[in-house]
C-alpha beads as a LAMMPS data file, in Angstrom:
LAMMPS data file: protein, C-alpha beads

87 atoms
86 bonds

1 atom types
1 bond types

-500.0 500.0 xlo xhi
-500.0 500.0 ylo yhi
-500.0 500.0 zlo zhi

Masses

1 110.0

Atoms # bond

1 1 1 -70.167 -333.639 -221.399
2 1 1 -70.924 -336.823 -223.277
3 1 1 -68.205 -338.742 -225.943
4 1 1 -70.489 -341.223 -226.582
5 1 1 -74.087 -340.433 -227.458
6 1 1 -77.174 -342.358 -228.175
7 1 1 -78.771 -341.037 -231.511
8 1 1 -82.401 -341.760 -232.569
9 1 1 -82.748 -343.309 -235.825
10 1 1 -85.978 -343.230 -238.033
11 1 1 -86.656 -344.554 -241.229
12 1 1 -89.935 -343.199 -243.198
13 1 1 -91.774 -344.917 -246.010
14 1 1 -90.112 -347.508 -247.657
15 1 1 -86.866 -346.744 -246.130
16 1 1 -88.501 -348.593 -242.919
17 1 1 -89.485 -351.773 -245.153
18 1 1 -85.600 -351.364 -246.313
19 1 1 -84.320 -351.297 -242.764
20 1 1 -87.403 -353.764 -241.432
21 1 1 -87.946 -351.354 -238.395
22 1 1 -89.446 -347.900 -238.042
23 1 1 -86.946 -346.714 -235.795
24 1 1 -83.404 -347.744 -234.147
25 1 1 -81.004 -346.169 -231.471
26 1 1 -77.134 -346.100 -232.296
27 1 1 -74.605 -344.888 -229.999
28 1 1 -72.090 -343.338 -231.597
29 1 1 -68.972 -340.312 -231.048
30 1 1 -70.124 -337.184 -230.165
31 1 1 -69.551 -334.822 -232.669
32 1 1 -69.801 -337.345 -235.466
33 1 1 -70.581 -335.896 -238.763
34 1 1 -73.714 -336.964 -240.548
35 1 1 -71.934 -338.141 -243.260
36 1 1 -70.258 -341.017 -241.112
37 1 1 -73.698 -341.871 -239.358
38 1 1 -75.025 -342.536 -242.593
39 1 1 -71.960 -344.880 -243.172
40 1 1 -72.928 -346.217 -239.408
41 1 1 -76.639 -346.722 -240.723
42 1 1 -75.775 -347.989 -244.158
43 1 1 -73.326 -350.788 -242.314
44 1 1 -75.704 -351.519 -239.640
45 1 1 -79.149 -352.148 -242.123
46 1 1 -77.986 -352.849 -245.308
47 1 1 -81.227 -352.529 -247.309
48 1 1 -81.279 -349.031 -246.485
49 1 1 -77.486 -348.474 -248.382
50 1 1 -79.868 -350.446 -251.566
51 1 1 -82.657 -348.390 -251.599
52 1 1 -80.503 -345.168 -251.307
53 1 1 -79.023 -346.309 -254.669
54 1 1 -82.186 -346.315 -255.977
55 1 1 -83.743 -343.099 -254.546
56 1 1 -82.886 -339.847 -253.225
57 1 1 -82.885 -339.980 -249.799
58 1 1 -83.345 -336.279 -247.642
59 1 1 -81.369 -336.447 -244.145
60 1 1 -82.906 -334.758 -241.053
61 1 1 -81.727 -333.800 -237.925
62 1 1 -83.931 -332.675 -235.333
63 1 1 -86.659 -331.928 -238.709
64 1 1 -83.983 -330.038 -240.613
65 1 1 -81.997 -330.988 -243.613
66 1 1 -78.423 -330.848 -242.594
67 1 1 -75.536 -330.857 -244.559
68 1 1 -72.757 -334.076 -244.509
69 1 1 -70.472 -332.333 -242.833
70 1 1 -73.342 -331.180 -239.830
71 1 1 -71.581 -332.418 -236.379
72 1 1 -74.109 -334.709 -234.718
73 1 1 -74.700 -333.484 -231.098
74 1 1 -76.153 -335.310 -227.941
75 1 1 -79.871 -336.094 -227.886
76 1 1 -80.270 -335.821 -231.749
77 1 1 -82.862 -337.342 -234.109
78 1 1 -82.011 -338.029 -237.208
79 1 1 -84.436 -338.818 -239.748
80 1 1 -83.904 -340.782 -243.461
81 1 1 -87.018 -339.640 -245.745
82 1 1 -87.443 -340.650 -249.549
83 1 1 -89.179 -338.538 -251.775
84 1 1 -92.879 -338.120 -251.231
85 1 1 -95.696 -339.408 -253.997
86 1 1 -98.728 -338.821 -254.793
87 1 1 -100.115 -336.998 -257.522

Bonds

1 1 1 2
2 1 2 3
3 1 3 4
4 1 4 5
5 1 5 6
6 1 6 7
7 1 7 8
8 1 8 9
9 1 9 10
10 1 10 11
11 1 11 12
12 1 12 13
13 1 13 14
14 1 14 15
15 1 15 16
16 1 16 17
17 1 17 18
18 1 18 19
19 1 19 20
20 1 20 21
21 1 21 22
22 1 22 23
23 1 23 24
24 1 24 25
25 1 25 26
26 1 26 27
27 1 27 28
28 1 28 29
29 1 29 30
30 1 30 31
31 1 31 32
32 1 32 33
33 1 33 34
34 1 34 35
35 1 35 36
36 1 36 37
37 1 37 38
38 1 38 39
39 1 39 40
40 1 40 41
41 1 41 42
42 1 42 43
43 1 43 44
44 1 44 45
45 1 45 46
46 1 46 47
47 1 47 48
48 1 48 49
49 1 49 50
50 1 50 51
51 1 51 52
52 1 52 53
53 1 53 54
54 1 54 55
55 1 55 56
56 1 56 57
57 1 57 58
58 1 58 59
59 1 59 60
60 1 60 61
61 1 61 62
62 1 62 63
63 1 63 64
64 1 64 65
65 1 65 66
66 1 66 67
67 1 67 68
68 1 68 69
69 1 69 70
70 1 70 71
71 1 71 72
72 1 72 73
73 1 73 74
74 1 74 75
75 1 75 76
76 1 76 77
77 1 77 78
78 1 78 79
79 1 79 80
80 1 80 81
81 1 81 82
82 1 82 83
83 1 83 84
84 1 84 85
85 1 85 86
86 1 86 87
């Protein structure tokens, strides 16, 4: 059983020009809640914690929205998606 895990961070659309990469690792508690990751994120690429002023932002985990208060497990993905355009 791992305490520490490594999580898979990706950032979609604009949240990767925010963030200046498509995708990160952070290793982090096991069990974390997703609320606390996003504090983790937010600390560790600040643009991202601006543009999520400025636009919704939709949290997934392994492709599903997850609540806050969702316990991060091992091997997890966790994606940050703003709202989709088009017309």
């Amino acid at each position: 059983m791992c305490e520490m895990i490594e999580v898979r961070i990706r950032f979609l659309s604009a949240l990767a020009d925010a963030a200046g990469v498509s995708e990160a690792r952070l290793r982090v508690r096991r069990g974390v809640k997703l609320k606390d990751l996003v504090h983790e994120i937010e600390v560790k690429f600040p643009g991202v914690m601006r543009a999520r002023r400025r636009i919704p932002v939709t949290v997934l985990v392994n492709g599903t929205a997850r609540s806050p208060l969702f316990e991060v497990d091992c091997d997890a993905e966790v994606a940050l998606m703003p709202p989709a355009s088009g017309g």
